[in-house]
C-alpha positions in Angstrom: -26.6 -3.9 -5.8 -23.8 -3.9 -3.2 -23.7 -0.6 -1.9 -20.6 0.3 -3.9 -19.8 3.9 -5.1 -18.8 3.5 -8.9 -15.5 5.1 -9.6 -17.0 7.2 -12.1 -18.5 9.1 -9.0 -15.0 9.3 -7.0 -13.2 10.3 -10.3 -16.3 13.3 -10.0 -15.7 14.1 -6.3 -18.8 13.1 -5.1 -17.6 11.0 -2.4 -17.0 13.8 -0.5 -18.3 15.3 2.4 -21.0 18.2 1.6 -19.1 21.0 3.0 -16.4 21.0 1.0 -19.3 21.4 -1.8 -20.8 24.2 0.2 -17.0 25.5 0.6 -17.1 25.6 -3.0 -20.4 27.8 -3.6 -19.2 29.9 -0.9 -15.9 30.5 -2.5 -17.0 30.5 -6.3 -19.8 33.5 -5.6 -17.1 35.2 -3.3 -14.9 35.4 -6.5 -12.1 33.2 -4.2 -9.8 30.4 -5.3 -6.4 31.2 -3.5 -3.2 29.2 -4.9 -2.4 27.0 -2.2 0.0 24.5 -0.8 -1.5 21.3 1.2 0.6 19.0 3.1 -0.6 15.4 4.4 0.4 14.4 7.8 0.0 11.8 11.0 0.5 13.2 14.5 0.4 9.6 15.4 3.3 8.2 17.2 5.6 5.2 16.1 6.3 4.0 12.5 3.9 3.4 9.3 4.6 2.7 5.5 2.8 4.6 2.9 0.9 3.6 0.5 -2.4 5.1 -1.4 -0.7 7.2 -3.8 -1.1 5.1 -6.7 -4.9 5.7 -6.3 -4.4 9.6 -5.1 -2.8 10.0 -9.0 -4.9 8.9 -10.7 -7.9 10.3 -9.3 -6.1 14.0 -9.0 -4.4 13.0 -13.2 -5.8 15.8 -15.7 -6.4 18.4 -13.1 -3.9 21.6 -12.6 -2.0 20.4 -9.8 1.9 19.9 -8.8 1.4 17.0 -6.3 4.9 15.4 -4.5 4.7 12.6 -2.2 6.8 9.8 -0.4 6.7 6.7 -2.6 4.5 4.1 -1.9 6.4 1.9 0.5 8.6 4.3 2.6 8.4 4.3 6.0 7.5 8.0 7.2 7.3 8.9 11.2 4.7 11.2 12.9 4.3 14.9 11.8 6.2 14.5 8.2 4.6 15.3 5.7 3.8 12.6 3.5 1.8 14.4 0.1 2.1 17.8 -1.2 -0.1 19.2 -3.2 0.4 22.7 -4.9 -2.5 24.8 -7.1 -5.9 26.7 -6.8 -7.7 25.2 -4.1 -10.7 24.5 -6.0 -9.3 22.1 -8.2 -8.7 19.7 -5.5 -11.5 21.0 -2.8 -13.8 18.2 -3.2 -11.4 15.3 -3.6 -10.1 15.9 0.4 -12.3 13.0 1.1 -10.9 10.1 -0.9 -7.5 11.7 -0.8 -7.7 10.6 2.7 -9.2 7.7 2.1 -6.9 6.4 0.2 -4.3 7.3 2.2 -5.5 6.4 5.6 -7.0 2.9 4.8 -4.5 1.5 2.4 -1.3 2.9 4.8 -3.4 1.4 7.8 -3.3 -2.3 6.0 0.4 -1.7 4.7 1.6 -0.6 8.0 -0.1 -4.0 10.3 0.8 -6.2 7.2 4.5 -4.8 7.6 4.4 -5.0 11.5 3.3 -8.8 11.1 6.2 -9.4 8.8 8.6 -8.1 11.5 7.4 -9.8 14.0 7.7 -13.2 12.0 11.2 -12.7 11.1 12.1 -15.7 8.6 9.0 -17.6 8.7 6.1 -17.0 6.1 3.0 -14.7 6.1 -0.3 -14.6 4.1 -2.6 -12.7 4.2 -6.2 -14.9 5.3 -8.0 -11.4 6.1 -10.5 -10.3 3.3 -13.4 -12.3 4.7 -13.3 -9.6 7.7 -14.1 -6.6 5.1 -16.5 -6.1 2.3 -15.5 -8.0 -0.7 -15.6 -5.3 -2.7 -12.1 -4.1 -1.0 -10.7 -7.5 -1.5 -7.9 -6.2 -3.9 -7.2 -3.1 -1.6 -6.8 -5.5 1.6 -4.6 -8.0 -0.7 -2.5 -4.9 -2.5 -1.5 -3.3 0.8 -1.2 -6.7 3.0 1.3 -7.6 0.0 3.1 -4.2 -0.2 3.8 -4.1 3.6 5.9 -7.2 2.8 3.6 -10.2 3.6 4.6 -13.6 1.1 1.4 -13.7 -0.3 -2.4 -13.8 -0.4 -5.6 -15.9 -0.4 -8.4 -14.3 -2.1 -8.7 -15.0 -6.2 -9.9 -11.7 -7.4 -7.6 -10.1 -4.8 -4.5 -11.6 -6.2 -5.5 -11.1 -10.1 -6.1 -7.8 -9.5 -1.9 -7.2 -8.1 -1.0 -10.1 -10.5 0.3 -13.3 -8.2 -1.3 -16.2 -7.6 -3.2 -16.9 -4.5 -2.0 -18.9 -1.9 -3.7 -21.2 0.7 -4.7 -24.7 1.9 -8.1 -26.4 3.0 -10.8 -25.3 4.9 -12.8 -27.3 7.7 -16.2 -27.9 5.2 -14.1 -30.1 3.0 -13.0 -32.3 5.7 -16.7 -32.5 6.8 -18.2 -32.8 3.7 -16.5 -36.1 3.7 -16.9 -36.7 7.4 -13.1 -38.5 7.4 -10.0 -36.8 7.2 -8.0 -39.6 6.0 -11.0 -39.2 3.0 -10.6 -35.4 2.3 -6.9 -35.7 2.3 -6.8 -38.3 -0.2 -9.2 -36.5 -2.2 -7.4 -33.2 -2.2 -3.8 -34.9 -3.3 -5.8 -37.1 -5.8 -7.9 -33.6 -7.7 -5.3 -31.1 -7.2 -2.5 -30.2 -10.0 0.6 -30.3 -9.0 1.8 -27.3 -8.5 -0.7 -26.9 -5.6 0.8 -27.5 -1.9 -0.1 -30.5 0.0 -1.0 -28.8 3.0 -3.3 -30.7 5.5 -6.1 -28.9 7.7 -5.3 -31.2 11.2 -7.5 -30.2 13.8 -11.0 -30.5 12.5 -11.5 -33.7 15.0 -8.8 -34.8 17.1 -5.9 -33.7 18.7 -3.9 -31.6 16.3 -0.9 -33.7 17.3 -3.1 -36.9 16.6 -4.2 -35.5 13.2 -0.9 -34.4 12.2 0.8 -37.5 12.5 -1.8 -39.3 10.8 -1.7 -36.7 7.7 2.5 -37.6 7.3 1.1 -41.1 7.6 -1.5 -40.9 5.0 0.4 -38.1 2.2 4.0 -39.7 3.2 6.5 -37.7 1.5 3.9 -35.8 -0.7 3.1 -33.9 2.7 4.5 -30.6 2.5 2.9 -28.8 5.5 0.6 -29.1 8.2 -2.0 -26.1 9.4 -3.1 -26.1 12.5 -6.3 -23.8 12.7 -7.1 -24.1 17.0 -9.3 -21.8 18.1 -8.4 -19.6 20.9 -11.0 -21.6 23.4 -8.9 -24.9 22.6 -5.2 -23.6 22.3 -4.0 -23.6 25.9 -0.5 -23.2 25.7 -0.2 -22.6 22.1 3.7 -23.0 21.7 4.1 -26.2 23.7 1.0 -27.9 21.8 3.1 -26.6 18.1 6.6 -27.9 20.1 4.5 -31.4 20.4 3.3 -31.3 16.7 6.9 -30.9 15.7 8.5 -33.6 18.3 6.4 -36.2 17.1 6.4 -35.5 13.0 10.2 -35.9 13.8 10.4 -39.3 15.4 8.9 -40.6 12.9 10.9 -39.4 10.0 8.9 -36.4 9.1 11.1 -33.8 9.8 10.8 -32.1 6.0 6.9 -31.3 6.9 6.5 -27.8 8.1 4.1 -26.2 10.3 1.4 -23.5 9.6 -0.7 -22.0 12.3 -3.8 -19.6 11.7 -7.0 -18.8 13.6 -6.7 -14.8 15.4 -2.9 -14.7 15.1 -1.7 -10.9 15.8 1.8 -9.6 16.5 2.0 -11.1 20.1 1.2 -14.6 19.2 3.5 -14.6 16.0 6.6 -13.8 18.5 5.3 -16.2 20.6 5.6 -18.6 18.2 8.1 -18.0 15.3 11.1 -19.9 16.7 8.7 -23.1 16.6 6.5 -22.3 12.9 7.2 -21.8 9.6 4.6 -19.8 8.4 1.6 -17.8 9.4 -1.9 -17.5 8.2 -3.0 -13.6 9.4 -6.4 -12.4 8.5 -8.6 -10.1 11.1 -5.7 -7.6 12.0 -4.5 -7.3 9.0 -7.8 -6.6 7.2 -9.0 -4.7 9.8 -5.8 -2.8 10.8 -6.1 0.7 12.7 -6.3 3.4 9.5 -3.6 5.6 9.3 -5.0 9.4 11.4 -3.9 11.6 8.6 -5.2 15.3 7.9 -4.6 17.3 4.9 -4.2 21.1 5.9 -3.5 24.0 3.5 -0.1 25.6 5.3 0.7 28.2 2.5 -1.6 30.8 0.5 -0.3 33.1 -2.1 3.0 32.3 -0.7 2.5 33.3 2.3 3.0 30.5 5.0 -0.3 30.0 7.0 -1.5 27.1 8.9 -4.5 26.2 11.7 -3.1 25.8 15.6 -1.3 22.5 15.8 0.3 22.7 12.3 3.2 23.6 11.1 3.1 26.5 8.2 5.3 26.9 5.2 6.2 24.4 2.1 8.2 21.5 3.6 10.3 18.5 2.6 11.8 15.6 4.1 15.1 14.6 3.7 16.6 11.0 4.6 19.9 9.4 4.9 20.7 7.3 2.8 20.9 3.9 4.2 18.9 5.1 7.8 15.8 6.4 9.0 17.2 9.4 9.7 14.7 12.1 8.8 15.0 15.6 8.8 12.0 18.0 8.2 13.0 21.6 6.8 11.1 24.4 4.7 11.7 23.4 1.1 13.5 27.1 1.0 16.3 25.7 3.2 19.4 24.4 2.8 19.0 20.6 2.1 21.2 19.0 5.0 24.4 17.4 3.9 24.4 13.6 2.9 20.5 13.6 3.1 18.6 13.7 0.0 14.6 14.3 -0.4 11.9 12.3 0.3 8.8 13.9 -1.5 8.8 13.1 -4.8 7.3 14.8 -7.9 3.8 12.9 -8.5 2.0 15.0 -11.0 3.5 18.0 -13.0 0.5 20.0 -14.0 -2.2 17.3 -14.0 0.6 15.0 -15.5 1.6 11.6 -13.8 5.4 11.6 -13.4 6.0 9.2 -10.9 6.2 5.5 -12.0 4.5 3.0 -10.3 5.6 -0.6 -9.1 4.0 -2.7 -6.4 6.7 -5.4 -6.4 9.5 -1.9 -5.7 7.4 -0.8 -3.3 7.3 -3.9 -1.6 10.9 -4.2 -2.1 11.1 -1.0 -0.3 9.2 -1.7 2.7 11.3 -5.1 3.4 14.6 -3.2 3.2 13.5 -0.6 5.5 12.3 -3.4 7.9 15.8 -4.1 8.5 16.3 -0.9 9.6 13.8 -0.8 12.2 14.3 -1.6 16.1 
């Protein structure tokens, strides 16, 4: 009904692209299925934080394959291989498509979600952005927004499905389904429990400064927060008109009510404005983030390194130290490098799932790194 592929078909490889089923034929009535080792990488420049694997496991479990990989959440550089996969090439042929996928979608997400938490230092992100995809993908947008280390998300299913609870305010329509805001605002402290935020919408008619002060007025010390949703064609100079919000919430004794700003926020505009908000509502970029360019390319057969002209051949690991971002790439043959220890981690052990999965670690993970990065 939705134009959804049913994960009985991906678990099948059949969202694949047809010549890697031709492939097949081809190699099947040739009598060829070489023993191979395939390595994921980016030749993108700059940063990213992976994620994906989770899904890559269990699609790949049951099938004869060693696969190692970065764990969700590291942050890997350009030209490293991320994933590993060693065994006959037909047991994993098909499933090149939604390997990379997988990988290149959810790491995209995780790696704009992560850049947004950087840029906003201290103050709070959550993620506004599933309306911008198919809502199908609204627990993929929400699992990777919250891995790259945002503070939470909007959408119900979306959160459910990582297990938080969703965050966010009031839109516009209630405000003008009751034509007043003094009206909706009432209404909303009056039906919502407790544990839900009073956060006031304050720019649906007037000035946001206007609206603002009239929201402290109206909520008192029940105000927690004010959002101010401007769109671009009305912002002007954004920070001065948040500096105003502030100076006049704090004349008049409302200096406990924070500010919230949404509405096409993107990494320039959070720096813009972080020393003056404290939080951020970030949707389009997010949701729609650049995918990660990765390639899977077979760089060993029968042991013999091999590889197509701009890769690198031969079975490789990645070693880190400890504490840095300082990677070193070497054939898994060679020496490891002293104080460094190795970054591809086993995955699956003959179809077997031996890596343990946690979102909240991984997200862990990706806010410790963070530190770490200029």
């Amino acid at each position: 009904m939705f134009f959804t592929v049913e994960e009985k078909d991906i678990l099948a490889g059949r969202t694949t692209d047809v010549y890697f089923l031709r492939t097949e034929e081809v190699l099947r009535k040739k009598g060829l299925n070489p023993k191979v080792v395939a390595e994921v990488t980016t030749t993108q420049r700059g940063w990213g934080v992976f994620s994906g694997l989770e899904n890559v496991a269990h699609m790949l479990e049951g099938k004869p394959l060693d696969v190692y990989a970065m764990p969700e959440g590291t942050v890997f550089f350009g030209d490293e291989p991320v994933l590993r996969i060693e065994g006959r090439y037909l047991d994993f042929a098909r499933y090149e498509t939604a390997i990379l996928g997988f990988l290149c979608h959810e790491s995209g997400i995780a790696t704009k979600a992560a850049r947004i938490k950087k840029a906003a230092g201290a103050a709070q992100v959550i993620s506004f952005g599933t309306r911008r995809q198919h809502p199908a993908l609204a627990a993929v947008i929400e699992r990777n927004a919250y891995l790259g280390g945002m503070d939470g998300v909007s959408n119900v299913a979306g959160a459910e499905a990582i297990g938080i609870k969703p965050m966010g305010t009031m839109p516009h329509a209630l405000i003008i389904c009751f034509g007043d805001q003094v009206a909706a605002w009432k209404a909303f402290d009056e039906v919502l429990p407790e544990d839900v935020p009073r956060i006031c919408l304050c720019d649906t008619y007037y000035d946001e400064k206007t609206e603002a002060v009239l929201a402290a007025e109206t909520l008192k010390e029940r105000l927690e927060a004010v959002r101010l949703d401007t769109p671009s064609s009305r912002r002007g100079d954004f920070p001065r008109l948040v500096k105003e919000v502030r100076w006049e919430l704090d004349i008049r004794g409302f200096k406990n009510v924070r500010i919230f700003v949404s509405g096409g926020i993107d990494e320039e505009e959070i720096i813009e404005l972080r020393n003056v908000v404290d939080g951020f509502g970030v949707g389009t970029c997010v949701a729609n983030a650049r995918t990660i360019d990765f390639a899977l390319d077979i760089v060993e057969r029968e042991g013999t390194p091999c590889a197509k002209r701009g890769k690198l051949g031969g079975r490789k690991q990645v070693y880190r130290k400890p504490g840095t971002l300082d990677d070193r790439v070497l054939l898994e043959s060679e020496e490891p490098p002293v104080g460094y220890e190795p970054l591809l981690k086993p995955v699956l052990k003959e179809g077997e799932i031996v890596m343990r999965f946690s979102l909240s670690e991984a997200r862990e993970r990706v806010l410790k790194q963070l530190k770490l990065l200029p």
